[in-house]
Residue, then its C-alpha position, 0 to 999 in steps of 0.5 A: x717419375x725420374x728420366x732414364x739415362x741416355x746412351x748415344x751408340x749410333x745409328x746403322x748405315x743402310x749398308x750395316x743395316x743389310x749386312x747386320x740383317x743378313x747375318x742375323x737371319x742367316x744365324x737364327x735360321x740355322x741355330x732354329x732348324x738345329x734346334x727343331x732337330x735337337x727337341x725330337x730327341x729332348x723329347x724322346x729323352x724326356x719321355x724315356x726318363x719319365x717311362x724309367x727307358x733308356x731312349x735313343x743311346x746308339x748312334x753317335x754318343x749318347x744317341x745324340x746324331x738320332x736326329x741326323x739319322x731321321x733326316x737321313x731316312x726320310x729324306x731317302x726314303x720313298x715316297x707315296x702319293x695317293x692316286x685320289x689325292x688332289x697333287x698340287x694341294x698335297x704337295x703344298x700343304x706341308x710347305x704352308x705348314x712350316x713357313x708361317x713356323x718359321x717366319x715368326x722368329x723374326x720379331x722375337x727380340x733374343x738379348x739386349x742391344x749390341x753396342x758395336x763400332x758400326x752402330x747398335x745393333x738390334x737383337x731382333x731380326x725384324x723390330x716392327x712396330x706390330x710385332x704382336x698382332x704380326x706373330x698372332x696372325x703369321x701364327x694362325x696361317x699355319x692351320x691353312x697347311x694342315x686343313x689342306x693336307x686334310x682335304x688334299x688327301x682324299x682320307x675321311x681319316x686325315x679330312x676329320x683331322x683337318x677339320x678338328x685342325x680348323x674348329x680348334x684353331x678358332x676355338x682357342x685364338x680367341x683365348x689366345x688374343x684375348x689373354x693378351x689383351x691384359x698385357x697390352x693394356x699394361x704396356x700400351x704398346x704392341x711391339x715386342x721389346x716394349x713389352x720387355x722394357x714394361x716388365x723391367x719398369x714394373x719391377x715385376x715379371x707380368x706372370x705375376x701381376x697378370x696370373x690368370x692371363x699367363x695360365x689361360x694363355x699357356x693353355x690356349x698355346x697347347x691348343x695352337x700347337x696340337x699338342x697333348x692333351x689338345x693333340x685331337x687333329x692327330x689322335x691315333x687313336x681314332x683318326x690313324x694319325x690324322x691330317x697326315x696319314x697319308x704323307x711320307x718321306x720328307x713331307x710327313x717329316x715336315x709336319x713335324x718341323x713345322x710341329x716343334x717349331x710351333x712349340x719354339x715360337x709359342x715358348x720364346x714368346x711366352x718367355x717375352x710376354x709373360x717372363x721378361x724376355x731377355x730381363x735377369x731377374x734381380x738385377x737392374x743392369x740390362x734394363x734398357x731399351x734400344x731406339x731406331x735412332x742409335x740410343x739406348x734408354x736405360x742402362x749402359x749397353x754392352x757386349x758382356x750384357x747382350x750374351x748375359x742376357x741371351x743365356x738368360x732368355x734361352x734358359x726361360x725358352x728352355x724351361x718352357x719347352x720342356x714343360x712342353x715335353x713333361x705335360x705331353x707324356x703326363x696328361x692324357x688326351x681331352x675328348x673332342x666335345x671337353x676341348x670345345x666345352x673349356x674353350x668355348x664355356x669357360x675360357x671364353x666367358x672367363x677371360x671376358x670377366x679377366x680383361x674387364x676387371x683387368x682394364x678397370x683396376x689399371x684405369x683405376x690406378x691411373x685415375x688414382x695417381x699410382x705410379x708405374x712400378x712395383x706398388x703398381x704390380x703388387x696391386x694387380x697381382x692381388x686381383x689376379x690372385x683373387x680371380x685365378x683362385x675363383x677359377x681354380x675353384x669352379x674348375x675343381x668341382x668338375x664343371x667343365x671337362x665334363x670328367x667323371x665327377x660330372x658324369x656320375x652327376x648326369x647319370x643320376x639326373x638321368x635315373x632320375x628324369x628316368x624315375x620321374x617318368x615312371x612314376x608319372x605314367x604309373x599314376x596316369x595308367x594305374x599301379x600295375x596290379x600285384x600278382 
């Protein structure tokens, strides 16, 4: 395999270190909570497109100052606190759900690195050498809030919201880590921008060789962020509105936060994993990798490239978050039992089926001398092509949500138990005599 170039740039000092890091927190917390506010009105947007409405369009132009206006009435308006509810664990609830929301940004690498005069800077806030396992766990702590907001309220209602919370959440984070797997095993590397560099050295995006890892992962996310058709811990329909019927003013708000900030973290690092980050397709000018020690391997850095490479990773954000928006207003609820049916007798068994065949073909192509590159992600693609086309058609036949295909096959065989035990009692008591 031929060596990569080297770029020397130079190391930080500790005090550019402080102050890069500084800024950087201070710039993507900011650009993140604008952001959060921004999709409740994307989504009011997009959901108004698809119902042929109008959509918030009166205050500010084009009803783009909506989302001030909510703050503003939520902050102002008055709040009720439930005489049985538990007050610390109600209070504190909603602070549980949106921290571990917003701390998961901090391994998200946004573009490539920054050549500046004072060194190179990461475009990461946090490059740890855990990052994934730190966003899988710093993820899931974000349930505690809504189980607590359940059991704090002192509401059967908001309590069975909690509790679906919680089966979910387990329910669908094995999938979740599961799925990564695969991409794990391609990389051999748990931090973030590894994964990047990985995806430019195969020359191909992992939502290509690794097909069904990204479609059962992009499901198990819906399920994480409780979103339609997973949205069972809120479900109007039965539960009022779940686990926070009994919040409101800027507590009931923060859930929602908390809710869209989920859906940016899972999008961001959907478009890490699975879509080459910040990586411009076609084009092998950003590929590089940025070392603790101040060099880059790869391609020459430079400031024109971290920008090209930012706009590149928020429009794959973006595509994400609006299939977010698009799915929830096309799809209609899951029943309790199909949630708990596709992840526990499908995804589960087969995703245990995916990262063994996935693992055998790569320690088969290793064993074969197959270098990593393009031959390499060709190869994979084949057998991931294959086993989501064998998914894709066990899942047609409605075996597993239970949907009216089944139905109708339960009723039958419920006549027919039914006809059986009739026959059988006609003939043990006699034919019953004909009038």
């Amino acid at each position: 395999m031929e060596l990569e170039p080297v770029y020397q740039v130079g190391q930080l000092s500790t005090t550019g270190f402080l102050i890069a890091s500084v800024i950087k927190v201070l710039i993507v917390f900011l650009v993140v909570l604008v952001t959060v506010a921004m999709l409740t009105l994307l989504e009011r947007k997009i959901s108004a497109w698809m119902q042929d409405r109008l959509g918030p369009n009166r205050v500010g132009p084009g009803g783009l100052a909506q989302p001030v206006a909510d703050g503003l009435k939520n902050i102002l308006k008055e709040e009720s606190n439930p005489g049985q509810a538990h007050r610390v664990f109600f209070v504190l609830a909603p602070m549980l759900a949106i921290t571990p929301a917003m701390v998961t940004f901090a391994v998200i690498p946004l573009a490539s690195p920054l050549p500046t005069p004072w060194g190179l800077v990461e475009m990461v806030i946090a490059d740890m050498p855990i990052g994934v396992l730190f966003l899988l766990a710093f993820s899931s702590l974000g349930v505690y809030g809504i189980v607590i907001a359940g059991w704090a309220s002192s509401n059967k209602y908001a309590l069975l919201g909690g509790l679906r919370a919680g089966a979910q959440m387990i329910s669908y984070e094995i999938a979740l880590g599961m799925s990564l797997l695969s991409v794990l095993f391609l990389v051999g590397n748990v931090r973030l921008p590894e994964v990047v560099w990985g995806q430019q050295q195969l020359g191909l995006w992992f939502a290509i060789p690794l097909s069904i890892s990204f479609l059962f992962f992009w499901v198990s996310a819906f399920a994480e962020t409780n979103r339609l058709p997973f949205d069972l811990p809120e479900a109007e329909s039965e539960l009022i509105t779940g686990y926070h019927t009994e919040y409101s003013s800027m507590k009931f708000s923060m859930f929602f936060i908390a809710e869209y900030a989920h859906v940016l973290t899972v999008s961001m690092l959907m478009a890490t994993l699975f879509l080459g980050g910040w990586d411009i397709p076609f084009w092998s000018g950003d590929n590089m990798l940025g070392m603790a020690d101040g060099t880059v391997v790869g391609a020459a850095p430079a400031v024109w490239k971290t920008l090209l490479t930012l706009l590149a990773f928020v429009v794959k954000t973006g595509f994400f978050i609006v299939m977010f928006m698009l799915i929830r207003w096309t799809l209609p609820r899951f029943r309790y039992d199909q949630v708990m049916d596709l992840g526990w007798k499908l995804m589960l068994p087969a995703l245990l089926t995916v990262v063994t065949v996935t693992a055998g073909t790569i320690l088969a192509l290793d064993s074969a001398g197959v270098a990593y590159g393009l031959v390499y992600g060709l190869v994979l693609t084949a057998v991931n092509a294959v086993m989501l086309g064998i998914f894709l058609l066990v899942l047609d036949r409605g075996r597993v949500l239970s949907g009216g295909y089944a139905r109708q096959e339960k009723r039958a065989h419920a006549r027919a138990v039914a006809r059986f035990h009739r026959e059988e009692f006609e003939v043990g008591h006699g034919a019953p005599a004909e009038g």
